[in-house]
PQR file with spaces between the fields and no chain letter, atoms N, CA, C, O and H, PARSE charges and radii, in Angstrom:
ATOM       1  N    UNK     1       0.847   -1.183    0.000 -0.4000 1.5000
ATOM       2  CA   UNK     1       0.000    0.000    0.000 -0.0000 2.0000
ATOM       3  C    UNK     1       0.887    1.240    0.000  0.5500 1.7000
ATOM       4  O    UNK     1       1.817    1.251    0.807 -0.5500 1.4000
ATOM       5  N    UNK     2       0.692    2.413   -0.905 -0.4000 1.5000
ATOM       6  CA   UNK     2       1.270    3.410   -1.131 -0.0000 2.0000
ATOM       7  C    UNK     2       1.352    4.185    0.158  0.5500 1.7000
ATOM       8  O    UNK     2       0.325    4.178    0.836 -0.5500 1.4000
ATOM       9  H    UNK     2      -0.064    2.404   -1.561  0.4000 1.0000
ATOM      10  N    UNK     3       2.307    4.798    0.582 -0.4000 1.5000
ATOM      11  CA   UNK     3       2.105    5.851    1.747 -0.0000 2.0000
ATOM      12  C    UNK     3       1.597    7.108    1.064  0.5500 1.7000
ATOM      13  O    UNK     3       1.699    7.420   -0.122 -0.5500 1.4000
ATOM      14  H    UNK     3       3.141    4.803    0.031  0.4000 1.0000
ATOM      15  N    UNK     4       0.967    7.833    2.180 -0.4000 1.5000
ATOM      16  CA   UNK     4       0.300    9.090    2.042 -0.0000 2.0000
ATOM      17  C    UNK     4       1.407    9.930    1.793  0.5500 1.7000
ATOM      18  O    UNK     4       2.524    9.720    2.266 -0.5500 1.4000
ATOM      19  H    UNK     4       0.885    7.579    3.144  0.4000 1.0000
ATOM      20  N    UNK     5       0.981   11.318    0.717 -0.4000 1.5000
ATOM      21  CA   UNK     5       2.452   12.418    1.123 -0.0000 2.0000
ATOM      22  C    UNK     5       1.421   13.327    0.966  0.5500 1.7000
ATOM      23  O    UNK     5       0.510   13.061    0.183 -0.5500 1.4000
ATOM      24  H    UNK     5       0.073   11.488    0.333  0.4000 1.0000
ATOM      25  N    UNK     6       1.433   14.729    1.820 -0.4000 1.5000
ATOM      26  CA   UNK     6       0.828   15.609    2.114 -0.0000 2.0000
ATOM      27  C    UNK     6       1.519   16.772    2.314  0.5500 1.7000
ATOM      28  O    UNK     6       2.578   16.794    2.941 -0.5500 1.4000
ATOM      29  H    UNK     6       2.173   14.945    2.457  0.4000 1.0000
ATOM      30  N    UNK     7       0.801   18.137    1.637 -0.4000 1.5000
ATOM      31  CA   UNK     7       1.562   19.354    1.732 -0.0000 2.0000
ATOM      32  C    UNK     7       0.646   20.311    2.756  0.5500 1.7000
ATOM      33  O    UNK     7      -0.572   20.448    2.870 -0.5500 1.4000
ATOM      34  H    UNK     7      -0.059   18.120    1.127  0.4000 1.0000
ATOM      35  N    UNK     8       2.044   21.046    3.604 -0.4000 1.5000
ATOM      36  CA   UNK     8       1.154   21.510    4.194 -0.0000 2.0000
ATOM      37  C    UNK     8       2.285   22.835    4.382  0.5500 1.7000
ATOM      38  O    UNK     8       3.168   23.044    3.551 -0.5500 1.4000
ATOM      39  H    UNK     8       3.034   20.935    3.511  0.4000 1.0000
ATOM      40  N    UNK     9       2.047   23.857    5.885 -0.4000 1.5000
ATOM      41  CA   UNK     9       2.565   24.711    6.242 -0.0000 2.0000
ATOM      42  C    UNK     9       3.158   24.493    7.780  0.5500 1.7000
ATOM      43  O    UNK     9       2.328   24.338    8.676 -0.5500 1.4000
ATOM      44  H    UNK     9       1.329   23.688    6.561  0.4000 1.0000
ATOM      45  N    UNK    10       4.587   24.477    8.110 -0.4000 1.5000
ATOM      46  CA   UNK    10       5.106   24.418    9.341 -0.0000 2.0000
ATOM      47  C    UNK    10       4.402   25.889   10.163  0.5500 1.7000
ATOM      48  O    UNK    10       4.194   27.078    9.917 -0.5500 1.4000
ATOM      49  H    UNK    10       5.261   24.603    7.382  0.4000 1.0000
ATOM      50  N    UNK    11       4.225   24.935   11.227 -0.4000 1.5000
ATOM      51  CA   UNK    11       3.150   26.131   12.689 -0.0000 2.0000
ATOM      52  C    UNK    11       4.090   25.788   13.865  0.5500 1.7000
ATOM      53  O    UNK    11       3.784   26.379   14.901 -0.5500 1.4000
ATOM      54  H    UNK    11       4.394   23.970   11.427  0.4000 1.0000
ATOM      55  N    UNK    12       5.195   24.948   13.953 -0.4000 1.5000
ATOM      56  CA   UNK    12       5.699   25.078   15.281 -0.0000 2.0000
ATOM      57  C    UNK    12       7.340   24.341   14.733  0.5500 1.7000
ATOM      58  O    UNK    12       7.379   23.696   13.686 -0.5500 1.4000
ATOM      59  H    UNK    12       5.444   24.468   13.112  0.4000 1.0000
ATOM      60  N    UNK    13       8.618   24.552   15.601 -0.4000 1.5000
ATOM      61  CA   UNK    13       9.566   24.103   15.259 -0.0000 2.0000
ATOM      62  C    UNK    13       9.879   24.358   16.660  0.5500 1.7000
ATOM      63  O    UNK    13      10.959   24.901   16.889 -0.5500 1.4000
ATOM      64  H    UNK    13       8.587   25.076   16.452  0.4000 1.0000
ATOM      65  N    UNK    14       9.328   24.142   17.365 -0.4000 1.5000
ATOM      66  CA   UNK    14      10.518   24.183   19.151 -0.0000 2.0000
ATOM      67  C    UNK    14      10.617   23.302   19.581  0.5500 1.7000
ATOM      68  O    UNK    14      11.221   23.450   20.643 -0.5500 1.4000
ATOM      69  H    UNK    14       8.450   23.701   17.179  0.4000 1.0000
ATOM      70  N    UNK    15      10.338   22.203   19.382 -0.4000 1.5000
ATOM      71  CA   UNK    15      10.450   20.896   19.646 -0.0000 2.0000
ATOM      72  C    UNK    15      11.960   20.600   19.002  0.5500 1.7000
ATOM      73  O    UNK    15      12.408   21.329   18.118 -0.5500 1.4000
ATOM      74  H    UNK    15       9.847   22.083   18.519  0.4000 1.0000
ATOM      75  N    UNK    16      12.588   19.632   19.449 -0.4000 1.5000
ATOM      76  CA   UNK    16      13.895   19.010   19.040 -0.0000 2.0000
ATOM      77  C    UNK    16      13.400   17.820   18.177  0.5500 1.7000
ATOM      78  O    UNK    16      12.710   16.884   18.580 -0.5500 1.4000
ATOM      79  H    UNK    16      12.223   19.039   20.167  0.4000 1.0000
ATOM      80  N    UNK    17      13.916   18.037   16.797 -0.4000 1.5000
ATOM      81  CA   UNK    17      13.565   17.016   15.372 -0.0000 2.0000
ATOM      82  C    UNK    17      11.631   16.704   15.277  0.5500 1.7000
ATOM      83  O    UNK    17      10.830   15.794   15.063 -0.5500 1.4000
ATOM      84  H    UNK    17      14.476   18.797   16.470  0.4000 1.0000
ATOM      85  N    UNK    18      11.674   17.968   15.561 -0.4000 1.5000
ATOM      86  CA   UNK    18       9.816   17.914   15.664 -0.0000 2.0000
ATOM      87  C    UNK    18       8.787   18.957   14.965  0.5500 1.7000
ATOM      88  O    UNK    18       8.078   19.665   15.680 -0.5500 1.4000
ATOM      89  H    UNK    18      12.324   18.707   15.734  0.4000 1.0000
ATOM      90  N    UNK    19       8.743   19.010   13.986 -0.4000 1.5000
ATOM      91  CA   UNK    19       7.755   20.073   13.275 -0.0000 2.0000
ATOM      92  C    UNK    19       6.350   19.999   13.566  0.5500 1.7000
ATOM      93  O    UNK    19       6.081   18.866   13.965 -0.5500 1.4000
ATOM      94  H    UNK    19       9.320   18.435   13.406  0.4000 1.0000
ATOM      95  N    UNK    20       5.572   20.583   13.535 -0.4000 1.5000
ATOM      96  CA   UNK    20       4.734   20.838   13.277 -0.0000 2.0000
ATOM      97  C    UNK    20       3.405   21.357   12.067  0.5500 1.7000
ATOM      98  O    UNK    20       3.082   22.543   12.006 -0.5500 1.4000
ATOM      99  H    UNK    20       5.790   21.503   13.211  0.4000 1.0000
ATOM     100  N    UNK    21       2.763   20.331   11.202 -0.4000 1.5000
ATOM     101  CA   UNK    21       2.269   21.133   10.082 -0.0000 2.0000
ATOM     102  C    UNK    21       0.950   20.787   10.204  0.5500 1.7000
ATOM     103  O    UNK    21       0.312   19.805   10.582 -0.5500 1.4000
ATOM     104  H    UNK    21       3.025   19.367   11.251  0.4000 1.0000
ATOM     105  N    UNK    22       0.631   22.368    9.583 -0.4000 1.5000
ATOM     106  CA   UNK    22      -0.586   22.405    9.552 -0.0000 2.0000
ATOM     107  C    UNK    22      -1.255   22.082    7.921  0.5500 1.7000
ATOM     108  O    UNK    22      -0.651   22.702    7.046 -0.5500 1.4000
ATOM     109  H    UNK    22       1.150   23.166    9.277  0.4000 1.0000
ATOM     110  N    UNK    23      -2.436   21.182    7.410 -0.4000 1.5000
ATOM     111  CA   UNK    23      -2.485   20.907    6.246 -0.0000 2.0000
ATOM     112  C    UNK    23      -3.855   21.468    6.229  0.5500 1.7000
ATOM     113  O    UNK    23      -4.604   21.340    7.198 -0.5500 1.4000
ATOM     114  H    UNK    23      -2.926   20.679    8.121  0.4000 1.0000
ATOM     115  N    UNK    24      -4.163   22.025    5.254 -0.4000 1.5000
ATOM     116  CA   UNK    24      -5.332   22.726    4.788 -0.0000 2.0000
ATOM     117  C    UNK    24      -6.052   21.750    3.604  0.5500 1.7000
ATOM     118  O    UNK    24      -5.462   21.641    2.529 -0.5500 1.4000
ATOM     119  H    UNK    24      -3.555   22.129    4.467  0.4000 1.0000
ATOM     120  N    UNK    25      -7.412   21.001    3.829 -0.4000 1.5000
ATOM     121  CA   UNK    25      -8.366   20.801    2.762 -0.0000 2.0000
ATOM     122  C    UNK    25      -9.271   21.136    2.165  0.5500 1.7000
ATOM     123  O    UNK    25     -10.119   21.654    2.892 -0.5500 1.4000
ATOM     124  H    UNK    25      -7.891   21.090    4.702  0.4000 1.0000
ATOM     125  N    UNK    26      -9.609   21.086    0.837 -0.4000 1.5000
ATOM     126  CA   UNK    26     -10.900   21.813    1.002 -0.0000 2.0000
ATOM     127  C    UNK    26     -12.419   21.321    0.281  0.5500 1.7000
ATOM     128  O    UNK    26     -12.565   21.507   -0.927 -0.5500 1.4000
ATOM     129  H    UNK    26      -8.920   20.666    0.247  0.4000 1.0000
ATOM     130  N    UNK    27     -13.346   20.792    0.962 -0.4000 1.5000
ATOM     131  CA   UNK    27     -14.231   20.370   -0.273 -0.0000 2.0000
ATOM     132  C    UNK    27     -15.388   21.165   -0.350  0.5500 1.7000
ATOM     133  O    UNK    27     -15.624   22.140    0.363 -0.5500 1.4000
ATOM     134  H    UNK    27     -13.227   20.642    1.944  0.4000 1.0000
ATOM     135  N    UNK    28     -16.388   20.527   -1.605 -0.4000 1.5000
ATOM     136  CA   UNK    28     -17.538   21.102   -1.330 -0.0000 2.0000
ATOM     137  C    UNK    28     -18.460   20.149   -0.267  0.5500 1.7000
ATOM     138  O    UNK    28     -18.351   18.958    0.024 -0.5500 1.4000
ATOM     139  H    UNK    28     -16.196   19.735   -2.184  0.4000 1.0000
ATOM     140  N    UNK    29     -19.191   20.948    0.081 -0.4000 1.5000
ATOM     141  CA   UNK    29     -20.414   20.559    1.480 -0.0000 2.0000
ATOM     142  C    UNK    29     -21.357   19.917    0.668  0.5500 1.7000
ATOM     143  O    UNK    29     -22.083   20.708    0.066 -0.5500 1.4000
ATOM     144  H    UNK    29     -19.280   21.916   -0.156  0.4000 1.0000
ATOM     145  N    UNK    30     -21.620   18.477    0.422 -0.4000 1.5000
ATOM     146  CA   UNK    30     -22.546   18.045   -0.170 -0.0000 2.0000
ATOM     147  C    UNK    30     -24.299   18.715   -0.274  0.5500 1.7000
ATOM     148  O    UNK    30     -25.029   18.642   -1.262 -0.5500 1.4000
ATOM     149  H    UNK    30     -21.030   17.835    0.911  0.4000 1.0000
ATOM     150  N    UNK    31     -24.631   19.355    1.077 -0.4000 1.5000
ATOM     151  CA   UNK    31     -26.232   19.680    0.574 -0.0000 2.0000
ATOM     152  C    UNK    31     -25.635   21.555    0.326  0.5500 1.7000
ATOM     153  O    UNK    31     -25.832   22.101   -0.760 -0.5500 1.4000
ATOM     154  H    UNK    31     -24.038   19.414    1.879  0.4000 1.0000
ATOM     155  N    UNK    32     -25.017   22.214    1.352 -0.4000 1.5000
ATOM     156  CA   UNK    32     -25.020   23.838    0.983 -0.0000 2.0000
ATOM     157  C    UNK    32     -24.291   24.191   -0.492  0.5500 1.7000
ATOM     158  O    UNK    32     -24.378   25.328   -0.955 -0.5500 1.4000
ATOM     159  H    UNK    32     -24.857   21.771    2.233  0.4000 1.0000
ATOM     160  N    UNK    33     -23.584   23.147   -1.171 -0.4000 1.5000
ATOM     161  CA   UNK    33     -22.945   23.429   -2.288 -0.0000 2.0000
ATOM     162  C    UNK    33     -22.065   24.666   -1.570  0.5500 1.7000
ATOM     163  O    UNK    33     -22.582   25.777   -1.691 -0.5500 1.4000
ATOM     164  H    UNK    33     -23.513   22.223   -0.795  0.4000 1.0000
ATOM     165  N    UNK    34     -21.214   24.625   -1.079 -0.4000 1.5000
ATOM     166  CA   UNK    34     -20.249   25.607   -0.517 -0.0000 2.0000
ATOM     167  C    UNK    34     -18.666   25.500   -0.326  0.5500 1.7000
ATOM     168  O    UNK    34     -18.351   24.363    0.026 -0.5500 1.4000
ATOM     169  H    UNK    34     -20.794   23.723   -0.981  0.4000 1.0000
ATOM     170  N    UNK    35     -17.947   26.080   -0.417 -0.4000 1.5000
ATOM     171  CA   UNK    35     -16.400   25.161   -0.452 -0.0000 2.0000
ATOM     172  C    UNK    35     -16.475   25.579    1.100  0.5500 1.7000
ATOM     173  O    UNK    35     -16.977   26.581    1.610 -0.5500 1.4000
ATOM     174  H    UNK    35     -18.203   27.003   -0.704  0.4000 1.0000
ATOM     175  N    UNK    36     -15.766   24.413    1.724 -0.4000 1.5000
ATOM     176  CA   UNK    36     -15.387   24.238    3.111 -0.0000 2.0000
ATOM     177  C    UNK    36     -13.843   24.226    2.985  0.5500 1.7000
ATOM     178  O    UNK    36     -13.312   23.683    2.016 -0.5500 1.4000
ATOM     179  H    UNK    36     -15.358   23.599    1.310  0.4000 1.0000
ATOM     180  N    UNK    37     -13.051   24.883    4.062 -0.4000 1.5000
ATOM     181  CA   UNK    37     -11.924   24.521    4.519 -0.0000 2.0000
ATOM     182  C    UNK    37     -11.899   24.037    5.946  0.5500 1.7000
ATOM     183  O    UNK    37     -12.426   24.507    6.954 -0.5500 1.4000
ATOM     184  H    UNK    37     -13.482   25.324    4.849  0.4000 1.0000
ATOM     185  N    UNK    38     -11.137   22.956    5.761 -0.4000 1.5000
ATOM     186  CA   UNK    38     -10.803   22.144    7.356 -0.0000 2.0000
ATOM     187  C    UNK    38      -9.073   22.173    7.287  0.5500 1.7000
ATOM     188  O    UNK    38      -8.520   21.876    6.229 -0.5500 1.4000
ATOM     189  H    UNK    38     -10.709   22.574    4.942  0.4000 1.0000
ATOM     190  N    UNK    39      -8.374   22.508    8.352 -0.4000 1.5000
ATOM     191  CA   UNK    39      -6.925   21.960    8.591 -0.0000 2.0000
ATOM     192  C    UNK    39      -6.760   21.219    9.438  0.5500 1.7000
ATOM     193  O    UNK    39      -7.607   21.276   10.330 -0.5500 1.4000
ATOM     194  H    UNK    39      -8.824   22.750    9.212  0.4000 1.0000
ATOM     195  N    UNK    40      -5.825   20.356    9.574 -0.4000 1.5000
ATOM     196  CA   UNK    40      -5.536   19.582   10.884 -0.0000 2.0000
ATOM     197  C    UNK    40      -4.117   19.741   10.878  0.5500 1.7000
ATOM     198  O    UNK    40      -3.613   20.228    9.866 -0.5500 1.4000
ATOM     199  H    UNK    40      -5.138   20.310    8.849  0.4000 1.0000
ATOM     200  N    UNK    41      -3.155   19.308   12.143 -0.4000 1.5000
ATOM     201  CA   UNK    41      -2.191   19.229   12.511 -0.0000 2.0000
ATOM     202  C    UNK    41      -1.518   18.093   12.744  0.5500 1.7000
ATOM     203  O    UNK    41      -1.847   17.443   13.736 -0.5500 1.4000
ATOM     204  H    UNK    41      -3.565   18.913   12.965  0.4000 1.0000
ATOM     205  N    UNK    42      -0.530   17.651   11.960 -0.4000 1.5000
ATOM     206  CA   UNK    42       0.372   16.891   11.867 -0.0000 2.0000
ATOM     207  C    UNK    42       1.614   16.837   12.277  0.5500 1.7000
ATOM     208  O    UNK    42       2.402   17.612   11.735 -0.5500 1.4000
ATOM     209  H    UNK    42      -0.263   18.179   11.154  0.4000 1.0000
ATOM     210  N    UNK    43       2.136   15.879   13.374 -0.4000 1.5000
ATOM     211  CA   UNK    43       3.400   15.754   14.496 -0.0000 2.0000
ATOM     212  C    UNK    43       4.530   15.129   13.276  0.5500 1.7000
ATOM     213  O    UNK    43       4.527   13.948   12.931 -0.5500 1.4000
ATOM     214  H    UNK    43       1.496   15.249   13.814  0.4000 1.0000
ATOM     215  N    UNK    44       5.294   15.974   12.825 -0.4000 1.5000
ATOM     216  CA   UNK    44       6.370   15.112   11.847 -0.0000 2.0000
ATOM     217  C    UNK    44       7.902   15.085   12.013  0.5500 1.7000
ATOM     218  O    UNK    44       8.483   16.091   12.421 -0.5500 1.4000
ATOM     219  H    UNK    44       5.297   16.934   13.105  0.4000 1.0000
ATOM     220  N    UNK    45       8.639   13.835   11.673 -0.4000 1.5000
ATOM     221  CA   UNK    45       9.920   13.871   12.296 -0.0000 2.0000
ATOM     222  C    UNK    45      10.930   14.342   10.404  0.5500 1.7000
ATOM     223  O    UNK    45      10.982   14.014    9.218 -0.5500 1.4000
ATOM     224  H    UNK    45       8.168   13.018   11.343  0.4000 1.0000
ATOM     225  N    UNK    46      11.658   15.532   11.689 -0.4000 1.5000
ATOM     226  CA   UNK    46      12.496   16.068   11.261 -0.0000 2.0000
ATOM     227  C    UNK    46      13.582   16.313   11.653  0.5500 1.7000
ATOM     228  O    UNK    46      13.800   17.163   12.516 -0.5500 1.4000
ATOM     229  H    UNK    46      11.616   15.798   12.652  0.4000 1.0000
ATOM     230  N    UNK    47      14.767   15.380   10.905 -0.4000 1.5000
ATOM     231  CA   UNK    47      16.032   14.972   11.423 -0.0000 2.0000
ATOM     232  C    UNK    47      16.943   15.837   11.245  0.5500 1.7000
ATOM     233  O    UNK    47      17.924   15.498   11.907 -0.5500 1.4000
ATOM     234  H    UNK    47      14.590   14.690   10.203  0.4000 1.0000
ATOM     235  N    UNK    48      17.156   16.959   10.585 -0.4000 1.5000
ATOM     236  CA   UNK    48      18.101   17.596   10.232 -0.0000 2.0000
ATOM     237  C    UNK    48      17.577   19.496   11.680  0.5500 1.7000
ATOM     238  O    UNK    48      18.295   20.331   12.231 -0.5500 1.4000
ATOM     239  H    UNK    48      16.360   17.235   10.048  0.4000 1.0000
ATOM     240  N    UNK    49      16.443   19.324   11.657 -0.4000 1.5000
ATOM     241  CA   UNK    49      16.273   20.856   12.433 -0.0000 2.0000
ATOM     242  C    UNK    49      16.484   21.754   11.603  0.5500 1.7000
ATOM     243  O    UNK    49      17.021   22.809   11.941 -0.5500 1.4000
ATOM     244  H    UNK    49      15.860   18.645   11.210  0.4000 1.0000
ATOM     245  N    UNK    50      15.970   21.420    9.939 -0.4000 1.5000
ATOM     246  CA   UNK    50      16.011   22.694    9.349 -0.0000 2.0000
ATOM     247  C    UNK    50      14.761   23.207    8.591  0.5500 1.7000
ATOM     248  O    UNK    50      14.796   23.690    7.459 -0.5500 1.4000
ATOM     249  H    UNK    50      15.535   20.563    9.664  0.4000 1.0000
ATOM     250  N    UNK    51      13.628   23.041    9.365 -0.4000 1.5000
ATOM     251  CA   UNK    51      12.427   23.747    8.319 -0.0000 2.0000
ATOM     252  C    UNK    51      12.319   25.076    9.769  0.5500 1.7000
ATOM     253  O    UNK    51      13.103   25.168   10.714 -0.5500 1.4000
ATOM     254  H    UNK    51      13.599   22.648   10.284  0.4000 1.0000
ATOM     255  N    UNK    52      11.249   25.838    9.523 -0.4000 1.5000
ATOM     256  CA   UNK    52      11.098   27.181   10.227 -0.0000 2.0000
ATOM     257  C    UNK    52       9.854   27.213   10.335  0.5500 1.7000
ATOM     258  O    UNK    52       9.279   26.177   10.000 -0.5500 1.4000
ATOM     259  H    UNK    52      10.613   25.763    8.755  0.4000 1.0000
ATOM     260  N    UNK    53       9.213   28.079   10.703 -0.4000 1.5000
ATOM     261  CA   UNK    53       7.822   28.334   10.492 -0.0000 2.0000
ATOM     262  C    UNK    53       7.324   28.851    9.637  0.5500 1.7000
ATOM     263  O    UNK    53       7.968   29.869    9.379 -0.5500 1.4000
ATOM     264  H    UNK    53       9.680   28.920   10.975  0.4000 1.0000
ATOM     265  N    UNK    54       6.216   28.699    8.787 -0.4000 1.5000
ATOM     266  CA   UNK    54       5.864   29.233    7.547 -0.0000 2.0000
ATOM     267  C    UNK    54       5.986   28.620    6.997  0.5500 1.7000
ATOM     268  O    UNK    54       4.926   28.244    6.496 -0.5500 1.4000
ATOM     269  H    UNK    54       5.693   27.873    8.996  0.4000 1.0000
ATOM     270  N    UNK    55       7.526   27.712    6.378 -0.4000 1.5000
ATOM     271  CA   UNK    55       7.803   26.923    5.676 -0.0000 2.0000
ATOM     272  C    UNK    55       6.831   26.246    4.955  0.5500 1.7000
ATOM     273  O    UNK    55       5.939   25.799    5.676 -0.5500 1.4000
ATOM     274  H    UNK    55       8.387   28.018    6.784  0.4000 1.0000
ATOM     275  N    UNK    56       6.700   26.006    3.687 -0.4000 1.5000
ATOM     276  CA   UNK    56       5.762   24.893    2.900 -0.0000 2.0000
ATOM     277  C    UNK    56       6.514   23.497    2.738  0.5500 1.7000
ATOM     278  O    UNK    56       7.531   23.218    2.103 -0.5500 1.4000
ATOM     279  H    UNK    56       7.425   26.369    3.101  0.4000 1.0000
ATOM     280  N    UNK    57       5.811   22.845    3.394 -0.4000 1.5000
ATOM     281  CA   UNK    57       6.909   21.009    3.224 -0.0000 2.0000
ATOM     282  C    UNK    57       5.713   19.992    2.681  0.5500 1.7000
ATOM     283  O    UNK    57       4.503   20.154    2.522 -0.5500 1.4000
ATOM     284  H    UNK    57       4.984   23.072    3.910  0.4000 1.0000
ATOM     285  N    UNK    58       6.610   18.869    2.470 -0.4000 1.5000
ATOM     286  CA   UNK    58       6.051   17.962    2.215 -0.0000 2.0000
ATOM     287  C    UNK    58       6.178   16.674    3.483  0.5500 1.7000
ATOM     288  O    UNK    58       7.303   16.553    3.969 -0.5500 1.4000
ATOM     289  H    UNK    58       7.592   18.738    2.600  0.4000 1.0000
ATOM     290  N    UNK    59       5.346   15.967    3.884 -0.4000 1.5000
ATOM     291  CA   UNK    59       5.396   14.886    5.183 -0.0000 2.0000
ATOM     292  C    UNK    59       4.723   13.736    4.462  0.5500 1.7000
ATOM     293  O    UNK    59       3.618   13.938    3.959 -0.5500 1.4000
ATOM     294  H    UNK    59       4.432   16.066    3.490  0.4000 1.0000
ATOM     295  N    UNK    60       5.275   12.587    4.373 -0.4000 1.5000
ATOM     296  CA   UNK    60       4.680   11.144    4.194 -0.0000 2.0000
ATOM     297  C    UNK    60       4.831   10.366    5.643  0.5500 1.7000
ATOM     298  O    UNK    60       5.692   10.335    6.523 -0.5500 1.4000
ATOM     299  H    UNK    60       6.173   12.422    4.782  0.4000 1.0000
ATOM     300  N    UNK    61       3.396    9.685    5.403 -0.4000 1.5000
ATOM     301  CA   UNK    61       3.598    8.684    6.587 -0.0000 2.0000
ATOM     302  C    UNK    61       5.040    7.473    6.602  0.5500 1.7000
ATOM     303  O    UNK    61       5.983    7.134    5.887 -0.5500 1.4000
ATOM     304  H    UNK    61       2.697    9.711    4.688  0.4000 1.0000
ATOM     305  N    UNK    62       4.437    7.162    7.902 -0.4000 1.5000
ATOM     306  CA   UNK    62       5.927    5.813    8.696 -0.0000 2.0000
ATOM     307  C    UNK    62       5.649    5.444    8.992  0.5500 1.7000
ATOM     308  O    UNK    62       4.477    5.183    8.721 -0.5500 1.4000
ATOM     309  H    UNK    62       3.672    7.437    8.483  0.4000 1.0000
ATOM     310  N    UNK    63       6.323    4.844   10.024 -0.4000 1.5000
ATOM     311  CA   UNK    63       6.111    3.752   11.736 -0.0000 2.0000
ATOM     312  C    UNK    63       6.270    4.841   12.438  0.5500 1.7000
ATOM     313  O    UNK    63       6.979    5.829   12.249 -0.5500 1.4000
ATOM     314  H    UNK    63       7.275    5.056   10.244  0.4000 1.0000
ATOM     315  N    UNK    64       5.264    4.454   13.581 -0.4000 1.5000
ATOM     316  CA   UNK    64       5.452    5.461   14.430 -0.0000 2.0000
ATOM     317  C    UNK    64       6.856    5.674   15.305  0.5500 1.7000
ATOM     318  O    UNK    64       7.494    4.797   15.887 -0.5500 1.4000
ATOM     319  H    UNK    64       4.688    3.651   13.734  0.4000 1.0000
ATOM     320  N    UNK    65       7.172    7.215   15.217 -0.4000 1.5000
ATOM     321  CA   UNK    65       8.579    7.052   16.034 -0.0000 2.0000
ATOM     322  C    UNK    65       8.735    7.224   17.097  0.5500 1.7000
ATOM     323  O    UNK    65       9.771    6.904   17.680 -0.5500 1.4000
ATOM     324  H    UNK    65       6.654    7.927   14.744  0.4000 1.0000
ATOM     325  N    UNK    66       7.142    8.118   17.968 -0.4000 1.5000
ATOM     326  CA   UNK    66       6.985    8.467   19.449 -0.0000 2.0000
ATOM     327  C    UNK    66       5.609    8.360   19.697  0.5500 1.7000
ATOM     328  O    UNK    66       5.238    7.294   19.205 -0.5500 1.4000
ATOM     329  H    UNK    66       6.301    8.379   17.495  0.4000 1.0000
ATOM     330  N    UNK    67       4.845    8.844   20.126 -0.4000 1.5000
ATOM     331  CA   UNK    67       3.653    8.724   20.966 -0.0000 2.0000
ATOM     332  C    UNK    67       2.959    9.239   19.702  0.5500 1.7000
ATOM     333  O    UNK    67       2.135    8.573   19.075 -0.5500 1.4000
ATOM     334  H    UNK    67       5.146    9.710   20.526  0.4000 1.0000
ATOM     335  N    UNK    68       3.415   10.662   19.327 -0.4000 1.5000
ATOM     336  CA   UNK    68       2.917   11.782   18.350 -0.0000 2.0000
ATOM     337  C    UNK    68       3.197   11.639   17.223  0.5500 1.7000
ATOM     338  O    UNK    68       2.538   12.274   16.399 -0.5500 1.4000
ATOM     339  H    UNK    68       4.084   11.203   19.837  0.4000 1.0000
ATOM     340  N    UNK    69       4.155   10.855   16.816 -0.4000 1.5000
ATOM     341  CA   UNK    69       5.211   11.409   15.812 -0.0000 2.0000
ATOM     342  C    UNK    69       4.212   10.221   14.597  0.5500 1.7000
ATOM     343  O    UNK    69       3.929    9.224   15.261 -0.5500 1.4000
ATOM     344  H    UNK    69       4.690   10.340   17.486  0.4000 1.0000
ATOM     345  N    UNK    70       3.870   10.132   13.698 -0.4000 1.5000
ATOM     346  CA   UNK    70       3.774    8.996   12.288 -0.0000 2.0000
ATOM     347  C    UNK    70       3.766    9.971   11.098  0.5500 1.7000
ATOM     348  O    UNK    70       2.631   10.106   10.642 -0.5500 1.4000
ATOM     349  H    UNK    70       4.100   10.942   13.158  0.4000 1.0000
ATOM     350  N    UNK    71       4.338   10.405   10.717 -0.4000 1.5000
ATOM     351  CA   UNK    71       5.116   11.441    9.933 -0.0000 2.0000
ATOM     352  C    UNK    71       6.171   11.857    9.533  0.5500 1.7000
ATOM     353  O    UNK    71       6.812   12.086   10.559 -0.5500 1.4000
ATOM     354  H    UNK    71       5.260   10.296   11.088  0.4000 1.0000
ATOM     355  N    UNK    72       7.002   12.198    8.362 -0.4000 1.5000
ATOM     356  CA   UNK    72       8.446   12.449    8.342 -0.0000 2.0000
ATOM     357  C    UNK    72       8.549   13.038    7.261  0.5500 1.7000
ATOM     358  O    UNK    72       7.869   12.718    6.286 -0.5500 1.4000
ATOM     359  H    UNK    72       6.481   12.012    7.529  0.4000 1.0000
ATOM     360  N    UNK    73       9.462   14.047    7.252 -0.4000 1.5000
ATOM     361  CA   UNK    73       9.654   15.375    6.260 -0.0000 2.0000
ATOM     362  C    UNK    73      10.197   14.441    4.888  0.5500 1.7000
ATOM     363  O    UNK    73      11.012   13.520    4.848 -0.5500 1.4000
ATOM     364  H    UNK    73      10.014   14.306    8.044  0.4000 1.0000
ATOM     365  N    UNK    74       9.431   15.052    3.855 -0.4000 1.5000
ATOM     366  CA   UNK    74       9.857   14.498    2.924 -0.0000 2.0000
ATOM     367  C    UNK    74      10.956   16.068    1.981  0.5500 1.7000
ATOM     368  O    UNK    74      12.157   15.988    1.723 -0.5500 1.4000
ATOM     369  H    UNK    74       8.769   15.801    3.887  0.4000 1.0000
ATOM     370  N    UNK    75      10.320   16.929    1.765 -0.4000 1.5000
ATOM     371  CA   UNK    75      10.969   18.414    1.783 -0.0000 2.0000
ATOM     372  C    UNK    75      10.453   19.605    1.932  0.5500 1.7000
ATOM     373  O    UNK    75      11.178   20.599    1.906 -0.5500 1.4000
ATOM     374  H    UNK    75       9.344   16.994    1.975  0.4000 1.0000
């Protein structure tokens, strides 16, 4: 089975090898015909300590590496 890869926006980097992204979707609302946006937040491991905040990355799933973590910077 293919792993997921997902783009999103880094929202936190103070964690040690630990980003934070936030991914934005968007569909239409089946009865209001309306575009919806939902984001959620994704715990991703990042080995080097070099994305920032703002940053636009890419994260595919893993094995989990901590409690939080099933995620890992792809770029």
């Amino acid at each position: 089975m293919p792993k997921r890869i997902l783009q999103g926006i880094v929202t936190s980097s103070a964690n040690e090898k630990t980003i934070t992204v936030s991914v934005e979707r968007r569909f239409t609302h089946p009865i209001l015909k309306k575009t919806i946006r939902k984001s959620k937040k994704y715990r991703a491991h990042d080995d080097s300590n070099g994305c920032k905040v703002g940053d636009m990355v890419k994260i595919q799933e893993c094995a989990p590496k901590s409690k939080n973590k099933r995620w890992e910077l792809l770029s």
